[in-house]
Structure formats: C-alpha cells, structure tokens
Chimera marker file (.cmm) of the C-alpha trace (Angstrom):
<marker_set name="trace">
<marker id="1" x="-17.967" y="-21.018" z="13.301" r="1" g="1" b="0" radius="0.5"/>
<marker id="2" x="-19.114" y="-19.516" z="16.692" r="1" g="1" b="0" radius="0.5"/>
<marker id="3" x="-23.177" y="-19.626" z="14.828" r="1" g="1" b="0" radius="0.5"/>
<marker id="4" x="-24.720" y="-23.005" z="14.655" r="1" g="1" b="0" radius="0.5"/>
<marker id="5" x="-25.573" y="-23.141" z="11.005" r="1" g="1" b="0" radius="0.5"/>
<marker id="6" x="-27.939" y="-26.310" z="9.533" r="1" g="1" b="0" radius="0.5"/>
<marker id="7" x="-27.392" y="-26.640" z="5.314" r="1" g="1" b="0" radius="0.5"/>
<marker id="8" x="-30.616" y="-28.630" z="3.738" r="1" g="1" b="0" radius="0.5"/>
<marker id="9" x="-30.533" y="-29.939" z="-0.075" r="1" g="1" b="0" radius="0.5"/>
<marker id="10" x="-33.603" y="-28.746" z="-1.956" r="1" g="1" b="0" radius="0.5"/>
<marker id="11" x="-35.602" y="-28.372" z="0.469" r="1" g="1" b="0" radius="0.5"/>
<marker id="12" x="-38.987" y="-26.703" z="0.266" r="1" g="1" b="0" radius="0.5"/>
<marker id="13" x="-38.576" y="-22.835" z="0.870" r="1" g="1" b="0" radius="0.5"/>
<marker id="14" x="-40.854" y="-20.189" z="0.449" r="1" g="1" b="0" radius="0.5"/>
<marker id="15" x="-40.997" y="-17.055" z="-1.740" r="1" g="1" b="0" radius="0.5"/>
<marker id="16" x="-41.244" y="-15.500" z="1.195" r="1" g="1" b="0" radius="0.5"/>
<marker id="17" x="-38.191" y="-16.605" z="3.008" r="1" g="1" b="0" radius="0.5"/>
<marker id="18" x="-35.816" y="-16.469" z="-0.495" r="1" g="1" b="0" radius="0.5"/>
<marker id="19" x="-37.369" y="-12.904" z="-1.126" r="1" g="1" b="0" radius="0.5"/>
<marker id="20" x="-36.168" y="-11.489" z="3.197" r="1" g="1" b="0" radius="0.5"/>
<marker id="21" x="-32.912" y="-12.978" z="1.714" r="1" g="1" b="0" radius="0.5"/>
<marker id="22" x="-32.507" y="-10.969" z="-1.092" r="1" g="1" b="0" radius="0.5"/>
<marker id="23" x="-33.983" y="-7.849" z="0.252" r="1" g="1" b="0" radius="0.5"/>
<marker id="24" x="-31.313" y="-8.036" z="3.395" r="1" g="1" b="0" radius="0.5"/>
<marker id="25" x="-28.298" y="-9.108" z="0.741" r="1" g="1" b="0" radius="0.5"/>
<marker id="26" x="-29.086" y="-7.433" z="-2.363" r="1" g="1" b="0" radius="0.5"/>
<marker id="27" x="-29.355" y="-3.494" z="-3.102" r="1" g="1" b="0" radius="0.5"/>
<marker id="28" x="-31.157" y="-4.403" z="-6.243" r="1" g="1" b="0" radius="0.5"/>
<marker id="29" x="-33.501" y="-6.771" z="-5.493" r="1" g="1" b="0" radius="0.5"/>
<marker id="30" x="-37.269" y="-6.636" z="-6.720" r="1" g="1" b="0" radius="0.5"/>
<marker id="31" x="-39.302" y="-9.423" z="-5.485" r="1" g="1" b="0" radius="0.5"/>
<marker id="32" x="-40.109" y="-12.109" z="-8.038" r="1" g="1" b="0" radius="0.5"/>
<marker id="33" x="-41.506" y="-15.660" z="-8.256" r="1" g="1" b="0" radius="0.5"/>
<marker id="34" x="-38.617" y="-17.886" z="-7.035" r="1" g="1" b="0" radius="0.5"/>
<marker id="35" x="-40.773" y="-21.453" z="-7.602" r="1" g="1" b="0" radius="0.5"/>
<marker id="36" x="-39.646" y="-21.475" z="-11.829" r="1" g="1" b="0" radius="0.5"/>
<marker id="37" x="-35.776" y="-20.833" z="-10.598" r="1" g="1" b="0" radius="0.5"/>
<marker id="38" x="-35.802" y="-23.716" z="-8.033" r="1" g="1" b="0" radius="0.5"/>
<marker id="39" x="-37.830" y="-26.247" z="-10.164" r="1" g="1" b="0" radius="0.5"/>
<marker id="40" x="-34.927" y="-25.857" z="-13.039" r="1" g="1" b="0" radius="0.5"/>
<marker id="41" x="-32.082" y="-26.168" z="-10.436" r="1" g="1" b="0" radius="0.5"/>
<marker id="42" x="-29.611" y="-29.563" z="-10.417" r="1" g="1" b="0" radius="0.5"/>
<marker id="43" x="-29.813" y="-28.740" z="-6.351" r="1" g="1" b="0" radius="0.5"/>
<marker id="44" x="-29.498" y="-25.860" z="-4.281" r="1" g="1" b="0" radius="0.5"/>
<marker id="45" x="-28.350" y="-25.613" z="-0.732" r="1" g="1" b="0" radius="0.5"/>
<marker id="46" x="-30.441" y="-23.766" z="1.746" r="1" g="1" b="0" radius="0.5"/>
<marker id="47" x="-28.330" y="-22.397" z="5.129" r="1" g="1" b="0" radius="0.5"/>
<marker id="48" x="-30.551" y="-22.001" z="8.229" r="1" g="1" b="0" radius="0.5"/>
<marker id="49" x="-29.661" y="-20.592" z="12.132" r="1" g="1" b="0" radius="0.5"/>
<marker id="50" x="-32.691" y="-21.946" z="13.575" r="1" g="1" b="0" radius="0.5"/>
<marker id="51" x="-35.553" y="-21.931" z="11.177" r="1" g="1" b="0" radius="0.5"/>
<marker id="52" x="-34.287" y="-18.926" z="9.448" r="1" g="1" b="0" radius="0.5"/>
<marker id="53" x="-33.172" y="-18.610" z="6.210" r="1" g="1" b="0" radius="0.5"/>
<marker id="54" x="-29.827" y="-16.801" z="6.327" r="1" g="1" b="0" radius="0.5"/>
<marker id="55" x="-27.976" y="-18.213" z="3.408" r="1" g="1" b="0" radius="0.5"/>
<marker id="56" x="-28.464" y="-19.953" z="-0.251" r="1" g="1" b="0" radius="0.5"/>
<marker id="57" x="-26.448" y="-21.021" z="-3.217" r="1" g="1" b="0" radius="0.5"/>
<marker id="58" x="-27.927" y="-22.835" z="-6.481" r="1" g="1" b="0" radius="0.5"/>
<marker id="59" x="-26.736" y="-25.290" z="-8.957" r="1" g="1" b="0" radius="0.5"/>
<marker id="60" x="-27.667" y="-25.681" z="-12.049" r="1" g="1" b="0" radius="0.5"/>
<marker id="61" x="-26.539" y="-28.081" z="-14.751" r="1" g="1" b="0" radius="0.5"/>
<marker id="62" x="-26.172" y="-28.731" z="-18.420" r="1" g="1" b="0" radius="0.5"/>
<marker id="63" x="-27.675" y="-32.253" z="-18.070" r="1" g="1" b="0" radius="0.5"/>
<marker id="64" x="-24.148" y="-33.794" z="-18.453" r="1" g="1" b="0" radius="0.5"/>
<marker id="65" x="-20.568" y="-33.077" z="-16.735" r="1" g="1" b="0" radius="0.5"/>
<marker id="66" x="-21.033" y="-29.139" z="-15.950" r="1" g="1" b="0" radius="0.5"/>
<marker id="67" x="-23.087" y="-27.279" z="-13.805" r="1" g="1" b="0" radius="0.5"/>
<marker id="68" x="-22.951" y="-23.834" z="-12.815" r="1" g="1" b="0" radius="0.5"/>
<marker id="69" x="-23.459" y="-22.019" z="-9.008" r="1" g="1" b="0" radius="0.5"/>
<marker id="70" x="-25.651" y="-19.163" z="-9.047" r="1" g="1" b="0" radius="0.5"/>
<marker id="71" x="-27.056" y="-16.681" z="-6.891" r="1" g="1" b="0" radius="0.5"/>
<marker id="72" x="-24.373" y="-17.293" z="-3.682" r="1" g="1" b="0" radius="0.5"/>
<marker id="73" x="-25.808" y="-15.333" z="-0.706" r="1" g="1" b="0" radius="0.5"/>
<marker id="74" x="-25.438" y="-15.254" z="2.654" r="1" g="1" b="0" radius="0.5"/>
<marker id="75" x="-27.720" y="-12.658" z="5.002" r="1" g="1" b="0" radius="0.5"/>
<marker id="76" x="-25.416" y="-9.666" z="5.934" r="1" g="1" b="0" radius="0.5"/>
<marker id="77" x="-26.138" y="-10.682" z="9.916" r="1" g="1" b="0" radius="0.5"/>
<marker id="78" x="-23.723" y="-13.427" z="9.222" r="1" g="1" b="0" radius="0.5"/>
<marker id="79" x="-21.249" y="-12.134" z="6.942" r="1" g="1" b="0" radius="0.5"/>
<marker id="80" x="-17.865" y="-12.824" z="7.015" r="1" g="1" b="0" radius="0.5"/>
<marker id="81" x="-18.351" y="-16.103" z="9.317" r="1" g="1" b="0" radius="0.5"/>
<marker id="82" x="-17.187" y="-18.502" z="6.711" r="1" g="1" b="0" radius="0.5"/>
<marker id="83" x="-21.101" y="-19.446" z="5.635" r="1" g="1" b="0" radius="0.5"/>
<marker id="84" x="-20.284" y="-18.647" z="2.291" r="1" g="1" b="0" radius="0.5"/>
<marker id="85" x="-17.772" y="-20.624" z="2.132" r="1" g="1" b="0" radius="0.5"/>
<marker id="86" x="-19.475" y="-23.703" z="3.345" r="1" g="1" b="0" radius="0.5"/>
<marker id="87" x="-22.440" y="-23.387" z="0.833" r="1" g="1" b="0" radius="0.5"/>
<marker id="88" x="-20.111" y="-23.232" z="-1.802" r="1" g="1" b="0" radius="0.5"/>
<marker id="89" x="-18.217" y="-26.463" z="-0.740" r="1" g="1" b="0" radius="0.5"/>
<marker id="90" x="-21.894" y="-27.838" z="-0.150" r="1" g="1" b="0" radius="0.5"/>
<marker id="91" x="-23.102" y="-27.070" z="-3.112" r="1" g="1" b="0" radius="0.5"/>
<marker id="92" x="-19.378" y="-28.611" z="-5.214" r="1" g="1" b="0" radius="0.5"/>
<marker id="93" x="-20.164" y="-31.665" z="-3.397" r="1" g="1" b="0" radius="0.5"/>
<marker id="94" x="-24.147" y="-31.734" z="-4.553" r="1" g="1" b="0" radius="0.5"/>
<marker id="95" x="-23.160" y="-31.397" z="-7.826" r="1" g="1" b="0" radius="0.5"/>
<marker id="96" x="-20.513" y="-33.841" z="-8.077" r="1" g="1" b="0" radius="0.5"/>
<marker id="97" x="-23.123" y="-36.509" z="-6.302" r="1" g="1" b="0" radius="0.5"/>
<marker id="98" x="-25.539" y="-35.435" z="-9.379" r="1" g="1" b="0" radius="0.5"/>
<marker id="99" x="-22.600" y="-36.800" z="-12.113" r="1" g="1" b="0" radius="0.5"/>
<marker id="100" x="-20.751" y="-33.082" z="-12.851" r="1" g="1" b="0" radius="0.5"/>
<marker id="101" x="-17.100" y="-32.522" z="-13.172" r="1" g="1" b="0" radius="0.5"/>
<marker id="102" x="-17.062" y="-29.482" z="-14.012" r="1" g="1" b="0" radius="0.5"/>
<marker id="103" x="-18.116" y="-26.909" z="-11.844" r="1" g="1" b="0" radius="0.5"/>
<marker id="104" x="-18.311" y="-22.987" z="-12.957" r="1" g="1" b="0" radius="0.5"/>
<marker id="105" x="-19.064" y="-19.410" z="-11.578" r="1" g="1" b="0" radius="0.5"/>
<marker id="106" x="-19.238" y="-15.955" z="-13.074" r="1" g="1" b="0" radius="0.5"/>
<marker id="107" x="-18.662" y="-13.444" z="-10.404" r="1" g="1" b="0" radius="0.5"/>
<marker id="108" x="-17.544" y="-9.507" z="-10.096" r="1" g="1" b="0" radius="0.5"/>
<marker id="109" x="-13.933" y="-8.720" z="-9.368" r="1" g="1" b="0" radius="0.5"/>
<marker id="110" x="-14.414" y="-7.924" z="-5.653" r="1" g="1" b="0" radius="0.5"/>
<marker id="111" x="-15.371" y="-11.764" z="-4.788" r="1" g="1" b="0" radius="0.5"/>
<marker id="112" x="-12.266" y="-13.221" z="-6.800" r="1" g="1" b="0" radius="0.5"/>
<marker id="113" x="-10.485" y="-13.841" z="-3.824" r="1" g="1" b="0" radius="0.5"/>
<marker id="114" x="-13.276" y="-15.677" z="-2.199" r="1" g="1" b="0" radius="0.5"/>
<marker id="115" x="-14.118" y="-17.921" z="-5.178" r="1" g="1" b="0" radius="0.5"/>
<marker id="116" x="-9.943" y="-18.265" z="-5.642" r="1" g="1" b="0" radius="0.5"/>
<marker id="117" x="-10.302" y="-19.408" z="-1.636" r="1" g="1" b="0" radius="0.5"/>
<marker id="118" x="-13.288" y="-22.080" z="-2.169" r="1" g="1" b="0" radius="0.5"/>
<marker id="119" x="-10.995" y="-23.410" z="-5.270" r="1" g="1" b="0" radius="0.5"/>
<marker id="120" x="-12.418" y="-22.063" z="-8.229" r="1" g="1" b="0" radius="0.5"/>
<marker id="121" x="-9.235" y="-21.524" z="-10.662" r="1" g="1" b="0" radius="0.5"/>
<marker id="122" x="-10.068" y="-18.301" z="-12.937" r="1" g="1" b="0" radius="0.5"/>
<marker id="123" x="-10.778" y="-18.828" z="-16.394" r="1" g="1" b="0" radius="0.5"/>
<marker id="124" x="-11.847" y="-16.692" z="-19.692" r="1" g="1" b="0" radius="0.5"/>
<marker id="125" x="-15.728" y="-16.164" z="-19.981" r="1" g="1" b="0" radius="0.5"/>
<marker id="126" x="-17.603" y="-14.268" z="-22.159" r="1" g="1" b="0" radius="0.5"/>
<marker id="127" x="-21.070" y="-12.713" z="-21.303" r="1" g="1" b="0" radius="0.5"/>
<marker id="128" x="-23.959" y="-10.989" z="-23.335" r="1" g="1" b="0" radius="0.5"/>
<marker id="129" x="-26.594" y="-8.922" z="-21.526" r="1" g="1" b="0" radius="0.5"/>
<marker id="130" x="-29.382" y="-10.139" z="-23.377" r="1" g="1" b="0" radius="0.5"/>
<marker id="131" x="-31.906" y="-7.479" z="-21.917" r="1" g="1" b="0" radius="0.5"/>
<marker id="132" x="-30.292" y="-4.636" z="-23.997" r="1" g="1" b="0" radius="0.5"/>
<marker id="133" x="-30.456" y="-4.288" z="-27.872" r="1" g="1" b="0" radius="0.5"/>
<marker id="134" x="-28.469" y="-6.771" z="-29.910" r="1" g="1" b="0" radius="0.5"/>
<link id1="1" id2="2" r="1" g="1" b="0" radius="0.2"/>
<link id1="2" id2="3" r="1" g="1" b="0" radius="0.2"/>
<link id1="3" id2="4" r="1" g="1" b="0" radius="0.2"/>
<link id1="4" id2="5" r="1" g="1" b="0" radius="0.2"/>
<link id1="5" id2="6" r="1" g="1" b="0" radius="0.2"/>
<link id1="6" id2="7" r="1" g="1" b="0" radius="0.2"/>
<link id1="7" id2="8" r="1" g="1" b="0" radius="0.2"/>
<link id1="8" id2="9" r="1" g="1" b="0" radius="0.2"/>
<link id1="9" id2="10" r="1" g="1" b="0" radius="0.2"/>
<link id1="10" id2="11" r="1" g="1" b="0" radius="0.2"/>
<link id1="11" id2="12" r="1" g="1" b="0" radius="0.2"/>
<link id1="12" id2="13" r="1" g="1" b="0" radius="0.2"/>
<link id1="13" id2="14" r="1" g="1" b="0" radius="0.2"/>
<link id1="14" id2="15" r="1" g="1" b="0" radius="0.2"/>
<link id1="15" id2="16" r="1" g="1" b="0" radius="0.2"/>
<link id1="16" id2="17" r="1" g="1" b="0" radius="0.2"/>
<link id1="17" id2="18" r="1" g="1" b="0" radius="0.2"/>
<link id1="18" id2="19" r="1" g="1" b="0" radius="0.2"/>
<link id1="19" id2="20" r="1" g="1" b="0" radius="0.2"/>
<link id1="20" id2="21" r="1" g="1" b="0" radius="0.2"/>
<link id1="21" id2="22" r="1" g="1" b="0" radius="0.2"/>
<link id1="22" id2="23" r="1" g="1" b="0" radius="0.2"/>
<link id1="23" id2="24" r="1" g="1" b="0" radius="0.2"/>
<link id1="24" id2="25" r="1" g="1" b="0" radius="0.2"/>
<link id1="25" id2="26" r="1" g="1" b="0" radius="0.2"/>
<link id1="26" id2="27" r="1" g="1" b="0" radius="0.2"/>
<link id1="27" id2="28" r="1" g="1" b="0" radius="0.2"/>
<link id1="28" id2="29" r="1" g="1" b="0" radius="0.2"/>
<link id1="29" id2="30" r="1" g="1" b="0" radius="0.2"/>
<link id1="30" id2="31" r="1" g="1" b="0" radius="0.2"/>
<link id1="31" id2="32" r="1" g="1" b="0" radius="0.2"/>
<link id1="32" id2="33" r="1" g="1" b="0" radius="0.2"/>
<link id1="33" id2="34" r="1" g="1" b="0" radius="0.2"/>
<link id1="34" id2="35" r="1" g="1" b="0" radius="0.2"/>
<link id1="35" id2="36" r="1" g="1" b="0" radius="0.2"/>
<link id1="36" id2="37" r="1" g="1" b="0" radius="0.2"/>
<link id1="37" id2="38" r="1" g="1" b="0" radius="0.2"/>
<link id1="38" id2="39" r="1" g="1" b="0" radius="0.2"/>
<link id1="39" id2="40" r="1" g="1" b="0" radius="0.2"/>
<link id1="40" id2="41" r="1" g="1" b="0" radius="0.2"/>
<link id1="41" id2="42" r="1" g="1" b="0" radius="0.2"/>
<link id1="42" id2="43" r="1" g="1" b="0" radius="0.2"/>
<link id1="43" id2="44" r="1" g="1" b="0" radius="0.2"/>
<link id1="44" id2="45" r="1" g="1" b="0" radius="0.2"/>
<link id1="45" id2="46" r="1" g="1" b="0" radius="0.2"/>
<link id1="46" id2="47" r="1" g="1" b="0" radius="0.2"/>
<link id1="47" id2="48" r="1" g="1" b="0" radius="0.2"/>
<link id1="48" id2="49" r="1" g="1" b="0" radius="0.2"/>
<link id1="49" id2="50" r="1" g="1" b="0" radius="0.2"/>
<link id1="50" id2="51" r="1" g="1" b="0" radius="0.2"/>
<link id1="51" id2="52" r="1" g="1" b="0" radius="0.2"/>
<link id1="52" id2="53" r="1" g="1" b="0" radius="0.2"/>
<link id1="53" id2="54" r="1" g="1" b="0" radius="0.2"/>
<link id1="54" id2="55" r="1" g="1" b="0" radius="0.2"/>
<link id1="55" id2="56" r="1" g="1" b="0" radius="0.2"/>
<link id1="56" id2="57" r="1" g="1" b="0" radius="0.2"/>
<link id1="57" id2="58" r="1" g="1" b="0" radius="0.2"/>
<link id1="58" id2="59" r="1" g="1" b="0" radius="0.2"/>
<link id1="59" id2="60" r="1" g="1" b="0" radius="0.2"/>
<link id1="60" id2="61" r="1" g="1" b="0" radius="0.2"/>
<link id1="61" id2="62" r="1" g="1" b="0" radius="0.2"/>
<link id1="62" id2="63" r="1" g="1" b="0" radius="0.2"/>
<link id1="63" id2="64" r="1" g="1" b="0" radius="0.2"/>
<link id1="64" id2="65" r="1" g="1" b="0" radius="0.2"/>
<link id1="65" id2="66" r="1" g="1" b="0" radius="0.2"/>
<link id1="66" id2="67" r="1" g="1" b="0" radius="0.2"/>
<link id1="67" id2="68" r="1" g="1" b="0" radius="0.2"/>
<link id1="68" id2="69" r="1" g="1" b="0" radius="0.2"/>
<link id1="69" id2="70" r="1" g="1" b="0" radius="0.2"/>
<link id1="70" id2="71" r="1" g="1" b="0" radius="0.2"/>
<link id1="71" id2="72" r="1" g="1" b="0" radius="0.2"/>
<link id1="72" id2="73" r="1" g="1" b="0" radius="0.2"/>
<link id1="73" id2="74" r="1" g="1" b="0" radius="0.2"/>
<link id1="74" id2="75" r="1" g="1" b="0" radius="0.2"/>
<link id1="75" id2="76" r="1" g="1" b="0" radius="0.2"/>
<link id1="76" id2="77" r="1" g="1" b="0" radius="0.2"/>
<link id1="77" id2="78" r="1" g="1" b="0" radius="0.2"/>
<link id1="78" id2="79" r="1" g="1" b="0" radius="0.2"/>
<link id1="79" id2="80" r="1" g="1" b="0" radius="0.2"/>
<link id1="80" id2="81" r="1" g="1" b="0" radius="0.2"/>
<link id1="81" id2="82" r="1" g="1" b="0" radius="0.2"/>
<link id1="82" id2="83" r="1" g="1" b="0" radius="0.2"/>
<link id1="83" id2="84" r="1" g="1" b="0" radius="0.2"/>
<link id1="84" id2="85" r="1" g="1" b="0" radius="0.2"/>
<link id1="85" id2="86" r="1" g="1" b="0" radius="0.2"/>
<link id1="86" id2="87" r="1" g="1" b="0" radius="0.2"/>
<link id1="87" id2="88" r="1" g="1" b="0" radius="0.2"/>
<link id1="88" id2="89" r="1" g="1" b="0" radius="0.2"/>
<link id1="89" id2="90" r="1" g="1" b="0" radius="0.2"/>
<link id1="90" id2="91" r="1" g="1" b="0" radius="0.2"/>
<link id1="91" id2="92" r="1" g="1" b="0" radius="0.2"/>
<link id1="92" id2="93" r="1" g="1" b="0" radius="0.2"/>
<link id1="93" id2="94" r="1" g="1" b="0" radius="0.2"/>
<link id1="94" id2="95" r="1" g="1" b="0" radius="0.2"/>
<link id1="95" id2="96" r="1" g="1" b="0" radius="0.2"/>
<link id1="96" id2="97" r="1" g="1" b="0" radius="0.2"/>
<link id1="97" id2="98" r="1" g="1" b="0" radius="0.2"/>
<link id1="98" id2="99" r="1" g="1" b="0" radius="0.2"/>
<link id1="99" id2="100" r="1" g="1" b="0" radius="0.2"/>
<link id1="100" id2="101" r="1" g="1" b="0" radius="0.2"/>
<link id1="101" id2="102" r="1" g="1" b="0" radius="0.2"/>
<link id1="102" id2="103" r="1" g="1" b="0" radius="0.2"/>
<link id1="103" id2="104" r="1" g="1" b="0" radius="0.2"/>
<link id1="104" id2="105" r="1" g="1" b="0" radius="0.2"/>
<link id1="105" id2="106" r="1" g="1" b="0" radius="0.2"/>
<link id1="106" id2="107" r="1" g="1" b="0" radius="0.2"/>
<link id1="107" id2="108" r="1" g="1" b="0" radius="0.2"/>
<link id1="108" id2="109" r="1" g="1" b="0" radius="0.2"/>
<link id1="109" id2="110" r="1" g="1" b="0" radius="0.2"/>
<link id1="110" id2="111" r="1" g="1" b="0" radius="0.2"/>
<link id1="111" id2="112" r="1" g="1" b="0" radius="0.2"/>
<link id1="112" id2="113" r="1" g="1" b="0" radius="0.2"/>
<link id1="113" id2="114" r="1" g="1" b="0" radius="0.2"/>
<link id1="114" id2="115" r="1" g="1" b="0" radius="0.2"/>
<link id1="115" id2="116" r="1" g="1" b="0" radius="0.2"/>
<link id1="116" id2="117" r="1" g="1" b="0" radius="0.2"/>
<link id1="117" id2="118" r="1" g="1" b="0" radius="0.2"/>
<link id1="118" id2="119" r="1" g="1" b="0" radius="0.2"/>
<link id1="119" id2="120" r="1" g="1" b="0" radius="0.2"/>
<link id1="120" id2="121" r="1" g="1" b="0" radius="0.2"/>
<link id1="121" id2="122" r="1" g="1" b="0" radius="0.2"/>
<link id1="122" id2="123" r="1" g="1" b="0" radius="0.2"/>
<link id1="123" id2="124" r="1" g="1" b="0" radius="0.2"/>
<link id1="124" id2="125" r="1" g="1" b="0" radius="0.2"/>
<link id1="125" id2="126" r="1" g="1" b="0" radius="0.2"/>
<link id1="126" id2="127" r="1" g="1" b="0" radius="0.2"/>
<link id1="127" id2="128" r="1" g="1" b="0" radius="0.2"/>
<link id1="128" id2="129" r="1" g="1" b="0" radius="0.2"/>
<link id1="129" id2="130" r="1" g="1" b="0" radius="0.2"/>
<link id1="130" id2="131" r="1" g="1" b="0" radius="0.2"/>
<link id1="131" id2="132" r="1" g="1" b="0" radius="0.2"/>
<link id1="132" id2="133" r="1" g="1" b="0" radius="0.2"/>
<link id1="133" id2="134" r="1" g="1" b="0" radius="0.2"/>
</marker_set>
C-alpha cells in the first residue's frame, strides 16, 4: 500500500469527521447523529492518512457468537488501494477478540467479489425493509 494508513479501535470520532465520510462515499447520504450508532457497536475500526478520516467499518454483535459488519467505507481518494480490505480483516479480528465466531455481511451484488476476496463464503439471507408498509 503506497499510502501510509493508521487503523484505531473505537476510538473517539466526530459527527463531523463520520458525516465528510459519507458525504465523499455515499450518493445518498443525509447527515445524521452518528453518537447512538457507535455507542451500540461491539467495535468499529476507524482508518486514518494522517489525522484524516478516510475509511470505517462497524461491528456489531448479538451479545453471543455472531456479529455483523456494517457500514464498510473507504473515502473515494483512496479507493481501490486495498483499505477496504484491511478494515474488513481488522474488523474479523476485533470481533473474534470480543468472543464471535460467526461473522456476517449483507451487501449488493457488485461488492460480492470483494467480500468473496476478504473470505466471506455467500450464504441465503432474507431482508425486510421495515420503512415501507407491512
């Protein structure tokens, strides 16, 4: 990796710094209140190139032997430079030091060959949007 990239567990991070993130990564992104998503989280693993936040991944668990990665992203100034990668394989290892053995991800079709390349093995899922009429 030519970038040198520092990964922090949990640290502290600012709406302000998770909310650049999403803006530069995420077409869809409205800003929200990131503090109630971080204080439920097993872990999550903040990516910095200096003191700026260019990449994040979060865990969350069931309490027990699963937890779940959420939200994988990775500022599009460092794209394709194996960051994601490494926050995934972060975040597996985080999550295995917290008691899991079972670690899961949802993701579109597009990033199955990325998820198939950090080891994820694909599985049947099911998912409700619960925002629509049941």
């Amino acid at each position: 990796m030519p970038d040198e990239f520092t990964f922090r567990l949990s640290p502290p991070v600012s709406n302000d710094a998770l909310t650049a993130l999403w803006a530069a990564a995420w077409d869809y992104h409205k800003p929200v209140d990131f503090s109630p998503v971080l204080a439920r989280s097993l872990v999550y693993v903040c990516a910095y190139l200096g003191e700026r936040l260019v990449g994040f991944v979060n865990v969350c668990g069931d309490g027990d032997m699963h937890a779940f990665i959420l939200d994988t992203t990775v500022h599009p100034d460092v794209q394709r430079r194996g960051l994601g990668a490494q926050l995934v394989r972060r975040a597996a290892q985080a999550a295995r030091d917290c008691g899991a053995c079972w670690l899961h991800v949802d993701y579109e079709p597009h990033l199955d060959a990325f998820y198939k390349a950090c080891g994820f093995q694909p599985t049947l899922a099911g998912l409700m949007k619960l925002d629509e009429d049941l």
